[in-house]
C-alpha positions in Angstrom: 5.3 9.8 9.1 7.2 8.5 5.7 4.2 6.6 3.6 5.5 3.7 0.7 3.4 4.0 -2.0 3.5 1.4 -4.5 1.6 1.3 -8.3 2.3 0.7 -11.8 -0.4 3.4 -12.7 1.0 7.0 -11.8 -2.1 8.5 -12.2 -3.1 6.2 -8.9 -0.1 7.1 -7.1 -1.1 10.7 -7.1 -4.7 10.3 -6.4 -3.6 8.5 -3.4 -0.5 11.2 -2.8 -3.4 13.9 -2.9 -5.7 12.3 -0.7 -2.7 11.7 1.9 -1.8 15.4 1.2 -5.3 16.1 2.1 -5.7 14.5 5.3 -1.7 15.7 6.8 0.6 13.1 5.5 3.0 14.5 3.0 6.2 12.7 3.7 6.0 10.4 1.1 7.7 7.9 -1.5 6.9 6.1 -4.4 7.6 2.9 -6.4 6.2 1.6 -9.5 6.7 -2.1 -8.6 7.5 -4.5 -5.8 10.8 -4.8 -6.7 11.1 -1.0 -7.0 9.4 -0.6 -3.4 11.5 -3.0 -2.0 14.1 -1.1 -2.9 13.0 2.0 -1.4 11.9 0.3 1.6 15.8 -0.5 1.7 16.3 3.2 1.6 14.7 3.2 5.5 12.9 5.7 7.8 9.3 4.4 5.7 6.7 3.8 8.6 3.3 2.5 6.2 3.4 1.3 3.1 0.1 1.6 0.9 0.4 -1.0 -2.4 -1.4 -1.8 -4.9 -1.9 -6.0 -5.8 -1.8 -6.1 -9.8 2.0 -4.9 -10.9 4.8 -6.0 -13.3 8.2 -7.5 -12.0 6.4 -8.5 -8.8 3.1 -7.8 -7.7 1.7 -6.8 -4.7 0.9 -9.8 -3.0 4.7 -11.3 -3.2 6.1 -7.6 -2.3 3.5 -8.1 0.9 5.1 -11.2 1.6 8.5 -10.3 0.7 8.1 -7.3 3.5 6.7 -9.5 6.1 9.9 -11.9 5.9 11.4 -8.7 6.6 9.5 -6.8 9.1 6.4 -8.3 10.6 5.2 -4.7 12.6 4.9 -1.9 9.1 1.2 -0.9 8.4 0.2 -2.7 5.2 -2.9 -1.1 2.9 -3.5 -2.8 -0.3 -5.8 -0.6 -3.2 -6.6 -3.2 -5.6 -9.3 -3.6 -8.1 -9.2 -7.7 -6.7 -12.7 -7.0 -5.1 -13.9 -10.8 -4.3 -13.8 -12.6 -1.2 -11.3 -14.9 -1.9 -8.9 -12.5 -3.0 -9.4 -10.4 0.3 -8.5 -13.7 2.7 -5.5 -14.4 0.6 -4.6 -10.6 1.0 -4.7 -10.8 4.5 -3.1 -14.4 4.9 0.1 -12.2 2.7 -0.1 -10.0 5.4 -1.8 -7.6 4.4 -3.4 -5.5 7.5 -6.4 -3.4 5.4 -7.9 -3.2 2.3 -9.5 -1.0 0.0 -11.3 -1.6 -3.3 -10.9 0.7 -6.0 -12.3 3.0 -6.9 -12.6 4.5 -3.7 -13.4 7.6 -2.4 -10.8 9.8 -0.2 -13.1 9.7 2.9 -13.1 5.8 2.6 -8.7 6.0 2.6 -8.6 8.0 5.1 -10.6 5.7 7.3 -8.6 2.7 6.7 -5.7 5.1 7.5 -6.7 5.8 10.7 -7.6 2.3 11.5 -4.4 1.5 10.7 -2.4 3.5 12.4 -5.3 3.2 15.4 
């Protein structure tokens, strides 16, 4: 399974990138923004896509958004530091099907994962 990950901070991508490692999923690609993971959503073949909300160029909430004009069916995770309620609910309105606050721990990714994927 080919995982999107998208986030400004590199040292996030491979915390998440080791975790993924950890649990089986190495096929993986990364972005630094929206616009960035659009384009390698573009690229094809990318069956989940884990993002982050806070970004330059376009942030995660708009690239959510942007892929659900696009394809309504792909897995959506968002790892954000946007902990509050409100935030959340607009999340998921985006499209968003999980959501995990950071930081997290790499039991608590895998879990929303594997509810993802069911």
């Amino acid at each position: 399974m080919k995982i999107l990950i998208v986030d400004d901070s590199s040292t996030m991508r491979r915390i998440i990138i080791n975790t993924l490692s950890r649990i089986g999923y190495t096929d993986v690609v990364e972005g630094e923004n929206g616009k960035n993971g659009l384009e390698k959503l573009g690229q094809g073949g990318v069956e989940m896509i884990i993002t982050d909300w806070n970004m330059p160029e376009m942030d995660g909430l708009e690239f959510v958004k942007t892929v659900r004009g696009q394809n309504a069916a792909i897995p959506i995770l968002m790892v954000t530091t946007n902990a509050a309620k409100e935030d959340i609910v607009e999340a998921l309105q985006a499209g968003v099907n999980n959501y995990v606050v950071k930081p997290f721990t790499p039991e608590t990714l895998k879990e929303k994962i594997e509810s993802l994927l069911g």
